[in-house]
N, C-alpha and C positions, 0 to 999 in steps of 0.2 A: 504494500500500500504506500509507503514511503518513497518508493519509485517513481508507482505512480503519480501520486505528488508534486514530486520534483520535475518529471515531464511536464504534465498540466503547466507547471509555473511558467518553465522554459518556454513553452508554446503558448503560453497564451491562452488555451483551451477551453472551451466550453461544452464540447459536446464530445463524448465517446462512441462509437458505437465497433461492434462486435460479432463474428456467428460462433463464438468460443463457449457454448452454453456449456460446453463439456471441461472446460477447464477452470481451475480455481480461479486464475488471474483474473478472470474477466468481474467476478464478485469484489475482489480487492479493488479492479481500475473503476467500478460504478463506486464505492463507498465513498473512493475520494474524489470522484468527479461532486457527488450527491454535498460533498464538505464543504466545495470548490460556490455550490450554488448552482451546478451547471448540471446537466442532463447527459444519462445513457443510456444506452439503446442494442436492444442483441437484433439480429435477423435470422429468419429462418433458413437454412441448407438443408435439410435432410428430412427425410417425411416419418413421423411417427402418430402410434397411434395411442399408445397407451403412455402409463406415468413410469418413470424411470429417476427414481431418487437423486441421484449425480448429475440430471442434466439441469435441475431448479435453477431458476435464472432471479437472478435481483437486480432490477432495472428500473425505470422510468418508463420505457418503454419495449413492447416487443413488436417488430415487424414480422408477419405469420402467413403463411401462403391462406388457409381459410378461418375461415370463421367458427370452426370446431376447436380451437388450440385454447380458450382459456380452461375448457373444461379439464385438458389434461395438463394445465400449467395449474389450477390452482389443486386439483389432485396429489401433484409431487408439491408441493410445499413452494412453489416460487412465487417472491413478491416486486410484484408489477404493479405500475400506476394504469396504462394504457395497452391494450393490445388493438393493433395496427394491421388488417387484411390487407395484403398485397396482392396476393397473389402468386405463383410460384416463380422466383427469380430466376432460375434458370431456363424458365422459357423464353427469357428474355433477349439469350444469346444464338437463338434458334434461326433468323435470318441471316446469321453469317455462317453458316454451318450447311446450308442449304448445297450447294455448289460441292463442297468437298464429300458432300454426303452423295448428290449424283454421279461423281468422279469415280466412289468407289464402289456405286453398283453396277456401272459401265466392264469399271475394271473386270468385276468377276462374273459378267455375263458377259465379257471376251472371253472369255475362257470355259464356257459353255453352261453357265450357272442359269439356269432357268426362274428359280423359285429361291428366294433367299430371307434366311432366319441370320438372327442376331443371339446374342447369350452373354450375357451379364451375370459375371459371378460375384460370389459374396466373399467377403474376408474371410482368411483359412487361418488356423493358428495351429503351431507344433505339437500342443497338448488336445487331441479330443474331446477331453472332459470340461475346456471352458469355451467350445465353440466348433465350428466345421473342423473338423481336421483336416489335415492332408488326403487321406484316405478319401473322404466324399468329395473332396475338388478333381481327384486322379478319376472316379469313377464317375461324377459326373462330365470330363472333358472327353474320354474315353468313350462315351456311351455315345457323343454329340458326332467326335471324331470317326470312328466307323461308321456312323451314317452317313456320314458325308464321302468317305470312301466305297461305301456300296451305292450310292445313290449319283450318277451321275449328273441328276437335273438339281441337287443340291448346291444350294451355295453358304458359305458361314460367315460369319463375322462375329472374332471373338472380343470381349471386351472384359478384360479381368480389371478387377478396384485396384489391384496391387501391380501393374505390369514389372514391376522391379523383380518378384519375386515365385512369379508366374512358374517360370522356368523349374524353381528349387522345387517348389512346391508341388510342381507335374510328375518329379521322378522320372521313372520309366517308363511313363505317358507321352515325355517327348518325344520320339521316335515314334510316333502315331503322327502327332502335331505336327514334326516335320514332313511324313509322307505326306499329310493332307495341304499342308501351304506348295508342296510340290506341283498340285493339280491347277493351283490359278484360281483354284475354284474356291478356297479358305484363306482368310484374313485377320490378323491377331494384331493387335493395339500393344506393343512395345516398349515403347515409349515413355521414359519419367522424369518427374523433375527432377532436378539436382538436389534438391534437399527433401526430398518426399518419392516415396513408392507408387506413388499415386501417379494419373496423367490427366490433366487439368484441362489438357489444348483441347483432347476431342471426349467430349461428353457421352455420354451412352445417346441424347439424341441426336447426333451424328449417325449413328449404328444403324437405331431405331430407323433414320429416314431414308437407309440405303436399302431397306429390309421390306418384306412383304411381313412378316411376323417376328417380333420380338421375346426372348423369352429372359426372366428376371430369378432368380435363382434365392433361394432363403424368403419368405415373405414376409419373415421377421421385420427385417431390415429392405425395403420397400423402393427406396430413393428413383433406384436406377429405373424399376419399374415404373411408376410415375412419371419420371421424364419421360421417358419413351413411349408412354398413352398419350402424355399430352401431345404428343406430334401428330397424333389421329395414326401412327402404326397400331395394330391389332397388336395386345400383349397379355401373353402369359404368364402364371406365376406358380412357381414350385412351392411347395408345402410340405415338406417331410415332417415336422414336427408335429402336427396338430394343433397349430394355430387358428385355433376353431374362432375366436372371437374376433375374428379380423374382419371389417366388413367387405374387403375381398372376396367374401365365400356368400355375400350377396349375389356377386356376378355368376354365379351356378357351377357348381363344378364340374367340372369334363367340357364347358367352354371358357374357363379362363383361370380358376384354378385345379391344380393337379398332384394329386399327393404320391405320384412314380410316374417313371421315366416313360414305360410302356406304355399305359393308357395317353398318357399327353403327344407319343409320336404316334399314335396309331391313328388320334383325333386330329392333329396336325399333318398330318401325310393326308386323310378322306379329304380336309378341308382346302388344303391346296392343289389337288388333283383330280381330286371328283367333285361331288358335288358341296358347296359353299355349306358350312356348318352358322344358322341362324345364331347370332350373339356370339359368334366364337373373339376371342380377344377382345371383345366391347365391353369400355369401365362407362359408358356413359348413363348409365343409374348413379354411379356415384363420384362422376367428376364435378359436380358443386361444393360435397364436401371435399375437396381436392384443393380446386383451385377455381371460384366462383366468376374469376375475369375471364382466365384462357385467350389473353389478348397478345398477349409476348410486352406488355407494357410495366411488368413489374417493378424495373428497375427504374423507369420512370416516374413512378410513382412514390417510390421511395427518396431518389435524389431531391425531388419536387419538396417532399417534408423535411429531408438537411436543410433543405435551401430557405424555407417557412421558419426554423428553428434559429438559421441563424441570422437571418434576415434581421426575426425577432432582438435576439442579443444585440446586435448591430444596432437597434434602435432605443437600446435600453429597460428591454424588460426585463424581468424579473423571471425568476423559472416557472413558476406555477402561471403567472400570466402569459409566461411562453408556449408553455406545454400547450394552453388552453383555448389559444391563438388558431395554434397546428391544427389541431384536432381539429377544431369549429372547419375550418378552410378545408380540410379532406373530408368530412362528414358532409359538406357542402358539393364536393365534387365529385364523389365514388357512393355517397351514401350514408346510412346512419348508421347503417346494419353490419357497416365493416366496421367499429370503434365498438370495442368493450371496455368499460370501463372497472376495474377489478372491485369486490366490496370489500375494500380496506383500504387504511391508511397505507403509504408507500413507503414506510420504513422498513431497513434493512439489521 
């Protein structure tokens, strides 16, 4: 917090903002912005459905893709003045990704891909017992990768969360992987930062909008899937665990969620080849509690309230005059329906 602090000073600062809901720091940089007089603020990254103790946020503000998130912010224990609908930021970056994403469906219907899926895996860890292992990433890349070598009107596009560690994690699965990139007909995202496992350039709806079907792996953890509905690609979502409360299992199972490998290729093979399976990959029953815009204007929307916020400061208000400023001007422009305002005091 004393860091904190001492930054705010340096810089002058009045507003924080944050997607670090998962890190202590970001509780430490709101207390002492809240000291300072000044305002902070988390945004939403990553799609959740239920309360998860560790991500509770203490802010002033949260910006949230829908209008379902206070119910599982005030759930886990987090204390928020405003919560702020956006709408999904990441669809915001969806007009420049358009181009590279027809590039790389070209690419592998040169090479005789007729029919093309996407697959989005989930983070593996060394230990079984705290998450996917290794063992279910090998078997489920394995299972995707021989169909693609027996299927010649197949085409893939793999997109792992981790490409750093893709490789380790495959084992003796490579040697599949590399026969299959041999054919033209398969494509694997590589590619990471420098200081993260991750690959930040090409998003899963990149993937998504090269693909006739998308498939999202762990339901748990949802993210990738999401993005890649909102592109309007049909998408699937695996279920091993019994994740019965998810309302995922709204969309019907056997068209869009699937609890084994077998039944979802068997549905997905009739659906792309014979005749069209009615709702198959269709979240639109539940894309409002998703994302209620679906405009790609997210980030517009957000920059639009920095800029309301600090406009405010700039002319000498006060924070609670500020906050209330903000709010009023987007309630005015998006609606009333997207500002929740929490029933508590905003003390941390």
């Amino acid at each position: 917090k004393k860091e904190w602090d001492e930054t705010y000073e340096k810089l002058n600062a009045n507003i924080y903002l944050t997607s670090h809901k998962w890190s202590t720091q970001s509780i430490a940089a709101s207390v002492a912005m809240q000291e300072r007089g000044g305002i902070s603020g988390v945004f939403q990254t990553s799609y959740c459905e239920n309360p998860v103790s560790y991500s509770l946020i203490c802010a002033d503000l949260f910006f949230s893709f829908s209008r379902n998130a206070p119910a599982i912010e005030i759930q886990q224990g987090s204390r928020i003045k405003y919560n702020i609908c956006l709408g999904c930021l990441a669809q915001s970056r969806n007009k420049f990704l358009k181009e590279d994403a027809k590039t790389l469906r070209k690419q592998l219907q040169n090479n005789g891909a007729e029919k093309i899926v996407s697959y989005f895996d989930q983070n593996y860890t060394d230990d079984h017992r705290w998450g996917n292992g290794h063992s279910v990433a090998r078997e489920n890349y394995q299972y995707l990768l021989c169909k693609l070598l027996e299927n010649k009107w197949l085409g893939l596009i793999l997109k792992p969360k981790k490409p750093k560690n893709i490789r380790k994690v495959l084992g003796g699965v490579n040697s599949l992987l590399d026969q299959a990139l041999a054919t033209g007909r398969c494509f694997i995202f590589e590619n990471h930062e420098n200081f993260s496992p991750k690959d930040y350039e090409n998003p899963p709806a990149q993937s998504a909008m090269a693909s006739d079907v998308s498939i999202q792996e762990n339901m748990v953890a949802g993210t990738a899937g999401v993005e890649a509905a909102l592109t309007g690609t049909p998408t699937l979502m695996i279920d091993r665990y019994g994740f019965k409360g998810s309302q995922f299992y709204k969309l019907g199972v056997g068209k869009v969620v699937f609890n084994d490998w077998l039944t979802l290729w068997e549905n997905l093979e009739s659906h792309l080849l014979n005749k069209p399976i009615a709702g198959f990959g269709d979240w639109s029953l539940i894309l409002d509690d998703i994302d209620p815009f679906r405009d790609e204007k997210a980030s517009t929307r957000l920059t639009t309230f920095l800029h309301w916020l600090d406009e405010g400061f700039n002319n000498g208000l006060g924070k609670d005059q500020n906050l209330e400023a903000a709010v009023s001007k987007y309630a005015d422009a998006w609606g009333t329906d997207k500002i929740y305002e929490y029933p508590y005091s905003n003390t941390f």
